[in-house]
matplotlib code that plots the C-alpha trace (Angstrom):
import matplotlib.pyplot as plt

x = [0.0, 2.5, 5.1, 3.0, 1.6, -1.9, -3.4, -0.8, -1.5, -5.1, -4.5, -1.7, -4.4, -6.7, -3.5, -2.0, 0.5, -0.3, 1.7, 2.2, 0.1, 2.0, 3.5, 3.0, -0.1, 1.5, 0.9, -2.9, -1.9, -3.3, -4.0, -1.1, -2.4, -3.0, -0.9, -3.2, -3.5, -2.9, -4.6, -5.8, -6.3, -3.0, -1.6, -3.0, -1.5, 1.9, 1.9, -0.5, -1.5, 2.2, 3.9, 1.5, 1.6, 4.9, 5.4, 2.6, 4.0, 7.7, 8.8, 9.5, 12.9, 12.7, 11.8, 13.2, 13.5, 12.4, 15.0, 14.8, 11.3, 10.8, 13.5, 11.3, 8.0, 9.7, 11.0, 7.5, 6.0, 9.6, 9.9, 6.5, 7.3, 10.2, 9.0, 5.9, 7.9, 10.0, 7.1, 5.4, 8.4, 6.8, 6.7, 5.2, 5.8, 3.3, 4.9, 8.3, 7.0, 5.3, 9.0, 10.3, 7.7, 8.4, 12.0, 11.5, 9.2, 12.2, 14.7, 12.7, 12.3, 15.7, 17.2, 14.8, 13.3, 10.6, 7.9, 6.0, 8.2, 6.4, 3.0, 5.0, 6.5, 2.9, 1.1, 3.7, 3.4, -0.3, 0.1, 3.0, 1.0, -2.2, 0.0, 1.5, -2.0, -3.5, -1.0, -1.3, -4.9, -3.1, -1.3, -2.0, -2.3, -4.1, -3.1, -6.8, -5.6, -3.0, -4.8, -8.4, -9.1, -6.5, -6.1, -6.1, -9.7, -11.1, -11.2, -9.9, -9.9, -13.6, -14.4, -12.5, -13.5, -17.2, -16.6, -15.4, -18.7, -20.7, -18.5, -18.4, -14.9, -14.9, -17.4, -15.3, -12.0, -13.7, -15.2, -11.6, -10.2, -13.0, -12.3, -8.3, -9.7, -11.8, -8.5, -6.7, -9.1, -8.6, -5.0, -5.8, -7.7, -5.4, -3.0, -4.8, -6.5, -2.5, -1.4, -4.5, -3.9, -0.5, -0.6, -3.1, -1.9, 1.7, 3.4, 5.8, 9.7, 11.1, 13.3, 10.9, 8.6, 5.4, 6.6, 6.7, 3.0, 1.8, 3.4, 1.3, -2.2, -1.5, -1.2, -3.7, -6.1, -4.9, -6.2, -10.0, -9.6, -8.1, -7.2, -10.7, -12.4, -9.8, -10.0, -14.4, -13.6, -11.2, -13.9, -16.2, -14.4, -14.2, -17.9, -18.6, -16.6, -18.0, -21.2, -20.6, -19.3, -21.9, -24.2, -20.9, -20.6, -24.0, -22.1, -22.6, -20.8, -19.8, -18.5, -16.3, -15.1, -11.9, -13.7]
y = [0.0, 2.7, 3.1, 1.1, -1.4, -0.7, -3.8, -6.1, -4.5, -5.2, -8.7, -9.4, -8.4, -11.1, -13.7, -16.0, -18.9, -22.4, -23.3, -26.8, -27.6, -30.9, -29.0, -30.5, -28.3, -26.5, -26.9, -24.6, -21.5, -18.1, -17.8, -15.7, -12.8, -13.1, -10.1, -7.1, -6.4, -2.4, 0.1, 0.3, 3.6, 4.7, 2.1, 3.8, 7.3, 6.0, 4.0, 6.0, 9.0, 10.6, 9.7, 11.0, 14.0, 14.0, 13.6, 16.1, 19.2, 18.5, 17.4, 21.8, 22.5, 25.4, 22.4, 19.0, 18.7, 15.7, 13.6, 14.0, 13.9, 10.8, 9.5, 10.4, 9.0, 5.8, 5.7, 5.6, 2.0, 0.3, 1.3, 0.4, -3.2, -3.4, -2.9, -5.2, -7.7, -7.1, -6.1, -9.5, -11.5, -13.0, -11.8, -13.0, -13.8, -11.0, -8.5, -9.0, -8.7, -5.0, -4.2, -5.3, -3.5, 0.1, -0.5, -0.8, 2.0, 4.2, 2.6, 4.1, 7.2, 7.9, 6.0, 8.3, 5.2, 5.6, 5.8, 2.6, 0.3, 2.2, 0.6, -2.9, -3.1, -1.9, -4.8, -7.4, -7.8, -8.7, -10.4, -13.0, -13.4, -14.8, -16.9, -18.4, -19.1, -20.1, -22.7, -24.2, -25.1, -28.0, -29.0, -30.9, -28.2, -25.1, -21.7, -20.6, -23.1, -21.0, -17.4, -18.2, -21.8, -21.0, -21.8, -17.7, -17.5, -20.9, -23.6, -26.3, -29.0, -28.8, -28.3, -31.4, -33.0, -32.3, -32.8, -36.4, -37.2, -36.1, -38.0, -34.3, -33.9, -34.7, -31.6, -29.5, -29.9, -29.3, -25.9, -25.4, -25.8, -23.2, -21.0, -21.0, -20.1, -16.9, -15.9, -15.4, -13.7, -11.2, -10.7, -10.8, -7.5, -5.9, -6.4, -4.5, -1.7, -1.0, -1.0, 1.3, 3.2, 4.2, 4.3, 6.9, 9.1, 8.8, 9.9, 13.3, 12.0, 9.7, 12.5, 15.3, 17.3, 16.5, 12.9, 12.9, 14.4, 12.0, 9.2, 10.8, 11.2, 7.5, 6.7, 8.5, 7.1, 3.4, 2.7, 3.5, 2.3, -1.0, -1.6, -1.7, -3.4, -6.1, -6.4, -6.6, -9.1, -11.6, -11.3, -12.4, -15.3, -15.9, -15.6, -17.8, -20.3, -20.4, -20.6, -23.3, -24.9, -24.5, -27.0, -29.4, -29.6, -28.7, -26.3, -22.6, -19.7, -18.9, -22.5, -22.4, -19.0, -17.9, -15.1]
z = [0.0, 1.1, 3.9, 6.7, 3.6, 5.6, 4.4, 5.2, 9.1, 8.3, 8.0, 10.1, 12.9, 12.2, 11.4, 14.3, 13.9, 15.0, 18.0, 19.3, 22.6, 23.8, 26.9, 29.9, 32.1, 34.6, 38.5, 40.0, 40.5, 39.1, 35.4, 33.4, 32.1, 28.3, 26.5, 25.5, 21.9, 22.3, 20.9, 17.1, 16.9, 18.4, 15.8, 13.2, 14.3, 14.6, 11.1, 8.9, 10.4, 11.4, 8.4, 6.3, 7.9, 7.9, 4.3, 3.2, 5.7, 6.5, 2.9, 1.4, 1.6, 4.6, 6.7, 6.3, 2.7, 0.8, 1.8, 5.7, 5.6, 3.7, 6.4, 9.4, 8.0, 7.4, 11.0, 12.5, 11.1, 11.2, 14.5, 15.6, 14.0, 15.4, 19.0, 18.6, 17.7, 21.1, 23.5, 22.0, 22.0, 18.5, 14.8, 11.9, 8.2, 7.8, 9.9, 8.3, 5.0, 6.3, 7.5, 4.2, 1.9, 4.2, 3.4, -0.1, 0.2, 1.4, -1.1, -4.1, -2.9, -1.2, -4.6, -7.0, -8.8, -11.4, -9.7, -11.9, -9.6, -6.3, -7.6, -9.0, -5.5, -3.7, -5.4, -5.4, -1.6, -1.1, -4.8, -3.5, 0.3, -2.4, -5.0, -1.6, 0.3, -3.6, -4.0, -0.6, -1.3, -2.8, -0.1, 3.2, 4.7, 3.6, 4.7, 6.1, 9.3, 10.0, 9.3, 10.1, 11.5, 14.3, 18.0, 18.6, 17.0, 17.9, 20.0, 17.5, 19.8, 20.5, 17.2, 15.9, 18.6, 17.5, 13.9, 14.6, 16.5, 13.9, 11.1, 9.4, 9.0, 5.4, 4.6, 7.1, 4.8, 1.7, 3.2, 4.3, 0.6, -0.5, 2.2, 1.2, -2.2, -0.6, 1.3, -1.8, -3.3, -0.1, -0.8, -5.0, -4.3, -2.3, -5.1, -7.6, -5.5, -4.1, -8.1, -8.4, -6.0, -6.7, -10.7, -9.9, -6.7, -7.1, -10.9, -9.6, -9.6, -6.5, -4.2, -5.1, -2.8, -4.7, -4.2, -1.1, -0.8, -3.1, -1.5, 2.1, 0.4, -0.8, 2.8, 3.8, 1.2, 1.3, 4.6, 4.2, 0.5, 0.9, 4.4, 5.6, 2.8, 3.4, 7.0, 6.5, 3.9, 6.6, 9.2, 6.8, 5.8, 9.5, 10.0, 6.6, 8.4, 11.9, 10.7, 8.5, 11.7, 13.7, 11.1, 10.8, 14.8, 16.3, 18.5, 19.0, 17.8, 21.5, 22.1, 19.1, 19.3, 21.5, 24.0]

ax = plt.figure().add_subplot(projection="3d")
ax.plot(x, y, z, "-o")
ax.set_aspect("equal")
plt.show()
């Protein structure tokens, strides 16, 4: 999207990895306190909100100039990552491939790259994240397990569990492999609303002033543009599924569901 890639925030938020649950249960004693998931709309300041703002005013030469300021919008999101990953003591593929898609942000500007290979890089990021879940579809082990059918979102055990008594497990994978198919799609359209986007907001030269402007208003406009529409479309896909769980398993939404 631009230097926070919004989107891939958007879904990052609604993405956990597996993790193994073999470990032995510890002795009674009081439940650990599960880590708070921060504020979204102080996220949103410090990755979309202060760069842009940054870029739009700061960028005229009596200020910071082009260079400076492009440097200073980029610190915000990369520093945000950075401390998530340290204050959570986990990252993700998804998370690394934000850090990676700012940085190349930053390279084209500071480098004064046609501006084409802003929208190239803008769509290849969502574009690889949907070739990657596509092609897992046919695998043993489609990506929607890890992004949607999660332990973080549901209680897998039960609902296998469930599934098994009900000999509707067979049903449940093939909704799985159609759901891995509706997750790309997710990812497909951020792809081409980002090359959108960017073909249409940003043409002034990399380094310049108007640039950097451009590059701002295409934060700015990314989030409510394709952010949200992406995010609405994930919990969606979570909803599709839960409720086609709840026929599979004969369990409620609130039994399945992680409070």
């Amino acid at each position: 999207m631009s230097l926070d890639d919004s989107a891939s925030h958007g879904h990052a938020r609604l993405s956990a990895l597996m993790e193994p649950t073999a470990t032995p249960s510890p002795p009674p004693g009081p439940a650990a306190p599960r880590p708070a998931n921060g504020n979204p709309l102080f996220e949103i300041l410090i990755t979309v909100l202060l760069p842009a703002m940054v870029l739009m005013m700061l960028s005229k030469p009596e200020r910071l100039g082009p260079t400076w300021a492009l440097v200073l919008a980029l610190v915000f999101p990369i520093a945000w990552g950075l401390k998530e990953a340290v204050t959570k003591r986990r990252t993700s593929w998804m998370a690394v491939l934000g850090i990676v898609s700012t940085l190349l942000t930053g390279g084209i500007g500071l480098l004064k790259v046609d501006p084409f290979w802003l929208a190239v890089k803008e769509a290849a990021v969502p574009g690889l994240i949907g070739l990657i879940v596509l092609g897992s579809n046919w695998t043993r082990w489609p990506l929607i397990r890890i992004l949607v059918f999660n332990p973080t979102l549901f209680d897998v055990d039960k609902v296998e569990a469930a599934l098994k008594a009900r000999s509707t497990t067979v049903p449940f994978e093939l909704k799985l492999r159609t759901g891995t198919l509706l997750l790309a799609s997710v990812f497909f359209f951020s792809a081409v609303m980002n090359y959108v986007l960017a073909r249409w907001i940003v043409n002034s030269p990399a380094g310049s002033e108007a640039f950097n402007e451009e590059l701002g208003k295409l934060t700015l406009v990314s989030y409510p543009v394709i952010a949200i529409p992406s995010m609405l479309m994930m919990m969606g896909l979570m909803w599709w599924l839960a409720t086609g769980l709840k026929r599979l398993t004969g369990l409620d939404l609130a039994e399945m569901l992680r409070g």
